[in-house]
N, C-alpha and C positions, 0 to 999 in steps of 0.2 A: 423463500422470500428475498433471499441475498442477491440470488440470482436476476431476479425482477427487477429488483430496483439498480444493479448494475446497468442491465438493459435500460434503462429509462432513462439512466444517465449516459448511455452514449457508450457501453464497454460490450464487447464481443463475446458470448458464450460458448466454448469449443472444450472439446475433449483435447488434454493434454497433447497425445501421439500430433494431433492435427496440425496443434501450433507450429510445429516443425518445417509445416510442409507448406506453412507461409511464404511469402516470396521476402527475399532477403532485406528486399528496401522498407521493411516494416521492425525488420530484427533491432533488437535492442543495441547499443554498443557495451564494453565495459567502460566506456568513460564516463564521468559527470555528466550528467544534464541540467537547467536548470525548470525544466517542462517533464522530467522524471515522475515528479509529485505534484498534486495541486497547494497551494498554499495552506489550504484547512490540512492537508494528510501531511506536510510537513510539522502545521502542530500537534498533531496528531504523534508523531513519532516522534517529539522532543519530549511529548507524557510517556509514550513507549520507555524510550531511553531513561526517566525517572523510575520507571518499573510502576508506572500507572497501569492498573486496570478496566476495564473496558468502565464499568462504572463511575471510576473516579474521573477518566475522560471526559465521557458524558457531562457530569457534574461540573467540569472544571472549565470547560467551554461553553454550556449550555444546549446542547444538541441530546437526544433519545438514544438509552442503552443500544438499542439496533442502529442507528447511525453511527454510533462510535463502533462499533463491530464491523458494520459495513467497512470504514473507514480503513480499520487495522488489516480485515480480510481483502481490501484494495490494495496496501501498502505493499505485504505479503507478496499478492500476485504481480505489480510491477516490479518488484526488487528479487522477484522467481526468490524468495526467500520460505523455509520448512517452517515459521510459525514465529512468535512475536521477538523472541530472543535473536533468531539469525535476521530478521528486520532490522533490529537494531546493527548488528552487526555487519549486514550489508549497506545501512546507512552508514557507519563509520569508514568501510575500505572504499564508498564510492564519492566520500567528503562532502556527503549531502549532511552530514549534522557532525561534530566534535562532543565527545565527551571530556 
């Protein structure tokens, strides 16, 4: 279902190996960006950084258990970060959020 509604919003489905063989002017940089994150996944990941749960997200913005999931598993995939904690972490080295 994650998948589906990525596609619906506009994001590309591919097996990891593939993304490689993107053409470079698509490649991420490691700099800041301020188009990195949409503004909802920016607060999305200052509840991250709280050690919010996908639940307590939901709750605390008003959006559906599965939307707050989608959200964190978007986060994840832009920030090429292994799951909620190195999100965080790469939001800190890339100075998209201060703790």
């Amino acid at each position: 279902m994650l998948a589906m509604e990525a596609v619906s919003r506009g994001f590309v489905i591919m097996p990891r190996d593939a993304a490689g063989r993107v053409s470079d002017s698509h490649a991420p940089s490691d700099s800041p960006r301020d188009d990195v994150l949409t503004a909802r996944e920016l607060e999305v990941l200052r509840l991250l950084a709280e050690g919010a749960s996908n639940k307590l997200i939901a709750r605390r913005i008003g959006i559906s258990f599965h939307t707050a999931k989608f959200h964190v598993a978007s986060i994840a995939a832009k920030l090429d970060a292994t799951g909620r904690t190195d999100a965080v972490a790469q939001a800190v080295r890339l100075g998209l959020i201060l703790l």
